[in-house]
C-alpha positions in Angstrom: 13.7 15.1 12.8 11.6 12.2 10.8 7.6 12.7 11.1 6.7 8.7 11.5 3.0 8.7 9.4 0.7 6.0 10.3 -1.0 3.4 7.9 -3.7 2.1 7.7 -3.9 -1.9 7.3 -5.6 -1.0 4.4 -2.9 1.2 3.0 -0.2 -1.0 3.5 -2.0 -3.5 1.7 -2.5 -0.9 -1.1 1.4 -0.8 -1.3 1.8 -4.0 -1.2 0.6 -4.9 -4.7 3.2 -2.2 -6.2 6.7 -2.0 -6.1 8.0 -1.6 -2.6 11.5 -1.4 -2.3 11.4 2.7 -3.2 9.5 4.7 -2.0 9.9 7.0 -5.4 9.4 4.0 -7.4 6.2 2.7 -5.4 4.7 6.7 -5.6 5.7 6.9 -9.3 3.6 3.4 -9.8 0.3 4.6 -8.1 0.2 7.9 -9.3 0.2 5.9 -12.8 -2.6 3.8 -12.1 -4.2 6.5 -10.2 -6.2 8.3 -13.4 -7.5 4.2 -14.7 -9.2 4.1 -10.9 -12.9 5.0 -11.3 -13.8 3.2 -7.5 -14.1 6.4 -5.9 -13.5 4.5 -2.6 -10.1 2.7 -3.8 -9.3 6.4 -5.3 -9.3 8.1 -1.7 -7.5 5.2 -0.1 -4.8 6.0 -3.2 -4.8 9.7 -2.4 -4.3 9.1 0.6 -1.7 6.7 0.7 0.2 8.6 -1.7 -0.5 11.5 0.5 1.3 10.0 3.7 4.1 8.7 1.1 4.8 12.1 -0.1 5.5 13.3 3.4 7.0 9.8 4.7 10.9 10.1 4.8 13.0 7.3 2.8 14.2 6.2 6.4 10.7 5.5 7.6 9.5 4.3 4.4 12.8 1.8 4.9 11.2 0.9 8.7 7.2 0.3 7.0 6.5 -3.1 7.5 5.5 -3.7 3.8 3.8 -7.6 3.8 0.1 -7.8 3.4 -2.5 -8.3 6.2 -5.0 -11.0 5.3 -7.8 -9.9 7.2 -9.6 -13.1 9.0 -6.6 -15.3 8.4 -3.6 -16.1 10.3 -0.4 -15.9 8.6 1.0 -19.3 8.6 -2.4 -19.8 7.5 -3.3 -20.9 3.2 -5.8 -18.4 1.9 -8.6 -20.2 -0.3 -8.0 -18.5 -3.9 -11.0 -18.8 -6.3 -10.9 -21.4 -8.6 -10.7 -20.6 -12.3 -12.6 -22.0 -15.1 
């Protein structure tokens, strides 16, 4: 029996910067990073999603729908990047 965990928007777009087609790989990738995090907000939201990913079943982790959420935007929709000098 899978237990299904539930993400956050937030954690989903977490993952979404890392490697996402395995779930080892992606948990192998944040754990890295994890110790060069000193946001202690962005550190929980890692713990946690690493959390649920430890517990998430390769099957359900398969099912995630792993594309970012831009929060405000549609998705069809160009998000304004800042310019660089």
């Amino acid at each position: 029996m899978s237990k299904t965990m539930n993400y956050t928007v937030e954690e989903i777009n977490l993952m979404c910067i890392y490697h996402t087609d395995d779930r080892y790989i992606l948990i192998k990738e944040m754990e890295a990073a994890l110790p060069f995090v000193r946001d202690v907000e962005m550190r929980i939201l890692m713990t946690n999603t690493l959390n649920k990913l430890y517990a998430t079943s390769d099957a359900d982790f398969d099912a995630l729908p792993l594309s970012p959420t831009w929060e405000g935007y549609d998705d069809d929709e160009e998000i304004p990047l800042p310019e660089t000098s």
